[in-house]
C-alpha positions in Angstrom: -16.6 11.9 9.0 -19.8 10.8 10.6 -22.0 13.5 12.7 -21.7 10.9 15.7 -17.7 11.1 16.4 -15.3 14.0 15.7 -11.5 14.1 15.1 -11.0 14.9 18.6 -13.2 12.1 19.8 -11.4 9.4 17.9 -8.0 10.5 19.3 -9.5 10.5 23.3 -10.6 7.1 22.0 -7.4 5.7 21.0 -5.8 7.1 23.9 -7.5 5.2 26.3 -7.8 2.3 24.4 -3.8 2.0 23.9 -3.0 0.0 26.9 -6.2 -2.6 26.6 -6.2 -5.8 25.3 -7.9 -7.1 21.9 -10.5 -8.4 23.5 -11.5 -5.4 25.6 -11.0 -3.2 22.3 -13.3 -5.2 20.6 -15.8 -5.6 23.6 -15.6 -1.6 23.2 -15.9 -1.4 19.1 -18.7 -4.4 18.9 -20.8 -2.1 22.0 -19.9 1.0 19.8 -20.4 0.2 16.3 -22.5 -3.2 15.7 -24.2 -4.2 13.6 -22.6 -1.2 11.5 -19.5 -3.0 12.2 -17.6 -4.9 9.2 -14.2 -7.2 8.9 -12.3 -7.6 6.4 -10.0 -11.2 6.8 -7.5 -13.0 4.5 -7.1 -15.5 7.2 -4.1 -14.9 8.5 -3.1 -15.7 11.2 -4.1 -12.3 13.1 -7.4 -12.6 11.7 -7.8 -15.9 12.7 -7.2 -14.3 16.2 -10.0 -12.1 15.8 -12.6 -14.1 14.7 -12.0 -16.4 17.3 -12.6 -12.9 20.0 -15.3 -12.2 17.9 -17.0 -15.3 18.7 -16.4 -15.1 22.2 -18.3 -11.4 22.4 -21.0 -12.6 19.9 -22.3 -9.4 18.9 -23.0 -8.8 14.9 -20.3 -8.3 12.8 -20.2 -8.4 8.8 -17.1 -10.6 8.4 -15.7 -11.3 4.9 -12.7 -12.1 2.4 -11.9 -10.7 -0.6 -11.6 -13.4 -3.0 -9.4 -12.2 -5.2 -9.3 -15.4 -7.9 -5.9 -16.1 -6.7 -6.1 -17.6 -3.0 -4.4 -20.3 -2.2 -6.5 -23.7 -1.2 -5.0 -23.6 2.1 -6.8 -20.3 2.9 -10.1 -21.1 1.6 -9.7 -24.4 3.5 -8.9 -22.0 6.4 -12.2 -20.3 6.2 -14.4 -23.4 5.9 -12.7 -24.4 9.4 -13.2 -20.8 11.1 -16.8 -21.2 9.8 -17.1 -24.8 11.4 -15.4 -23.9 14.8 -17.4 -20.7 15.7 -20.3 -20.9 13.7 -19.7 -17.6 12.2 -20.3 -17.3 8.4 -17.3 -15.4 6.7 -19.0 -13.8 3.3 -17.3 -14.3 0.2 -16.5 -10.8 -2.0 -15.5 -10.3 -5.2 -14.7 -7.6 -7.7 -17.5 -6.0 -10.1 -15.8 -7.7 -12.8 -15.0 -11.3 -13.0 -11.4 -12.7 -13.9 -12.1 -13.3 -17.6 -13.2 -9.7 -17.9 -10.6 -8.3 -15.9 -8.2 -10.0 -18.3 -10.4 -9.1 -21.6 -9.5 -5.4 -20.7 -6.2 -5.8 -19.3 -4.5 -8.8 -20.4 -3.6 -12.4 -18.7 -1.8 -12.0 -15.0 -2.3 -8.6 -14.3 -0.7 -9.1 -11.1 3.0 -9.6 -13.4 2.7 -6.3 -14.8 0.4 -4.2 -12.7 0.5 -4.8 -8.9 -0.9 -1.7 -7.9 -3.6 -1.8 -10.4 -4.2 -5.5 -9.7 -4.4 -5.1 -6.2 -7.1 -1.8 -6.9 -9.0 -3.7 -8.7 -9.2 -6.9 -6.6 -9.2 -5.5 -3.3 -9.2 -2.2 -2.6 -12.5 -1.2 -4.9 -14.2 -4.6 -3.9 -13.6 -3.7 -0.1 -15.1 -0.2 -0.2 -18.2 -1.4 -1.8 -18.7 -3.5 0.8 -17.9 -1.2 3.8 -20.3 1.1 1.9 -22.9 1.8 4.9 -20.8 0.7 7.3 -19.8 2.5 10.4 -16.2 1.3 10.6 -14.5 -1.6 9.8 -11.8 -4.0 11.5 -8.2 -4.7 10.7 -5.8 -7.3 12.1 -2.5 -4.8 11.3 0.3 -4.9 13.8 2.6 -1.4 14.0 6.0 -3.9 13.9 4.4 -5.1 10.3 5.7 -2.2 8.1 6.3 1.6 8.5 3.0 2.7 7.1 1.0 0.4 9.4 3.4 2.0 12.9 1.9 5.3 12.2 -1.4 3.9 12.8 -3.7 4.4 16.1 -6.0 2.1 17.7 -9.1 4.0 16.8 -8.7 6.5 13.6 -10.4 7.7 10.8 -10.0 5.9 7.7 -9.7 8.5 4.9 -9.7 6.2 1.9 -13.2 3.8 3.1 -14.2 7.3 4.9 -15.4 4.8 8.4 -13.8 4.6 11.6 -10.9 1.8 11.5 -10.3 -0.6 14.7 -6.9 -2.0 14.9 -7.4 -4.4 17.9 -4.2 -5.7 17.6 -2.0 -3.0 16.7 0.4 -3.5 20.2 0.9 -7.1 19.6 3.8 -9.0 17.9 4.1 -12.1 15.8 4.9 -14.2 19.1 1.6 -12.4 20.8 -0.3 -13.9 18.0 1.0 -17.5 17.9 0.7 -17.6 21.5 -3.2 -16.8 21.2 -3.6 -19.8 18.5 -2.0 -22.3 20.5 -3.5 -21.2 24.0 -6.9 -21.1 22.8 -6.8 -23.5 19.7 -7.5 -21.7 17.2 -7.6 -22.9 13.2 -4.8 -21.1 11.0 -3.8 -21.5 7.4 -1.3 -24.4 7.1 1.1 -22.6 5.2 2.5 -20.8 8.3 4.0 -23.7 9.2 6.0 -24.2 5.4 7.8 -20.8 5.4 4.8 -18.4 4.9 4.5 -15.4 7.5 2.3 -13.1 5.4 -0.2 -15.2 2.9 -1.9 -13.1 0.2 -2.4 -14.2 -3.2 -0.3 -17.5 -4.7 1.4 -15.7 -7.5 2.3 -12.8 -5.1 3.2 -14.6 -1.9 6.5 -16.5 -1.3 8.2 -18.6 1.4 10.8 -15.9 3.4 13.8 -17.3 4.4 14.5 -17.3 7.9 15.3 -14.4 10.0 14.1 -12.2 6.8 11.2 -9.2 6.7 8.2 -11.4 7.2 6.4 -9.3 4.8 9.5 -9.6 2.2 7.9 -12.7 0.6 5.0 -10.6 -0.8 5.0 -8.7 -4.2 8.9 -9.7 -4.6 9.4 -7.3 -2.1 8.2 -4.9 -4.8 6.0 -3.3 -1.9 4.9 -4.2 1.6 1.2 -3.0 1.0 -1.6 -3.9 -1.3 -3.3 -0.3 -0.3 -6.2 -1.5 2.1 -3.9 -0.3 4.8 -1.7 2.3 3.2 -1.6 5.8 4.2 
């Protein structure tokens, strides 16, 4: 943990910041942290929420994606709009290795055999390299998303990037988000609209029938958590 904020700092923190909104949470992380303040973003549609705040506060923030080879076009199409609208550049990050060597050591689609390994290798190493010199980073998690992410706090220590973690919108639910988008007009990956709550990766991602786990269309339903938010 940094020599700037303790364990029993972090908790006061989140304390106090239970009952605010996003945008005074991240009025208070952009004042406490920027420019040693990243974002990670898959443009969903709770990210798209955030970068849209984001804008509005304007401090510094190192926003990105973890292009993993296997986005869809609607979400790279996503990003180019965010960019456009708010005139903030999302960077583009990749793993150390590029597709064809991933699959020169372990074999074509990975991601059938090997989710956990895929997922390692394609987001989870990629995104602590960047964090690397970081003070903490920003997620768009929601506690109602799965039961690793209710445990979470609004301000905590992140033990696997070792940085502070934000979770803005941790008290807010899938209707809290739309309602944002629409009030406020904000760009969102199309494939909300065909069946897709939770948009990762094309082979990995599938429409949910209604009424189902929102998250139950990733991995098969093999797991809820790629391990950038797993505890």
């Amino acid at each position: 943990m940094t020599a700037t904020i303790s364990t029993f700092a972090l908790a006061d923190t989140a304390a106090f910041l239970e009952e605010k909104s996003p945008e005074e949470i991240l009025h208070w992380a952009t004042s406490r942290f920027s420019p040693k303040l990243a974002m990670a973003t898959a443009m969903g549609a709770e990210g798209c929420c955030l970068v849209a705040m984001l804008a509005k506060i304007g401090r510094p923030v190192r926003i990105f994606n973890l292009d993993t080879d296997y986005q869809f076009g609607e979400t790279m199409d996503t990003k180019k709009r965010l960019e456009e609208k708010y005139g903030i550049p999302i960077e583009t990050v990749r793993a150390a290795r590029t597709k064809a060597e991933i699959e020169t050591e372990f074999g074509p689609d990975l991601w059938k055999r090997d989710t956990e390994l895929c997922c390692r290798i394609r987001k989870v190493e990629p995104l602590r390299e960047t964090v690397k010199g970081s003070d903490a980073w920003i997620s768009a998690i929601r506690r109602d998303q799965t039961p690793d992410r209710a445990q979470s706090a609004i301000v905590e220590w992140d033990e696997r990037f070792e940085l502070v973690k934000v979770n803005p919108l941790l008290n807010w639910t899938w209707k809290n988000v739309w309602s944002y988008i629409h009030t406020n007009d904000v760009p969102y990956n199309p494939l909300h609209d065909q069946g897709y709550p939770s948009i990762g990766c094309w082979p990995c991602t599938k429409r949910v029938a209604e009424g189902a786990d929102p998250r139950s269309g990733r991995w098969s339903g093999e797991k809820k958590e790629c391990g950038l938010h797993s505890r």
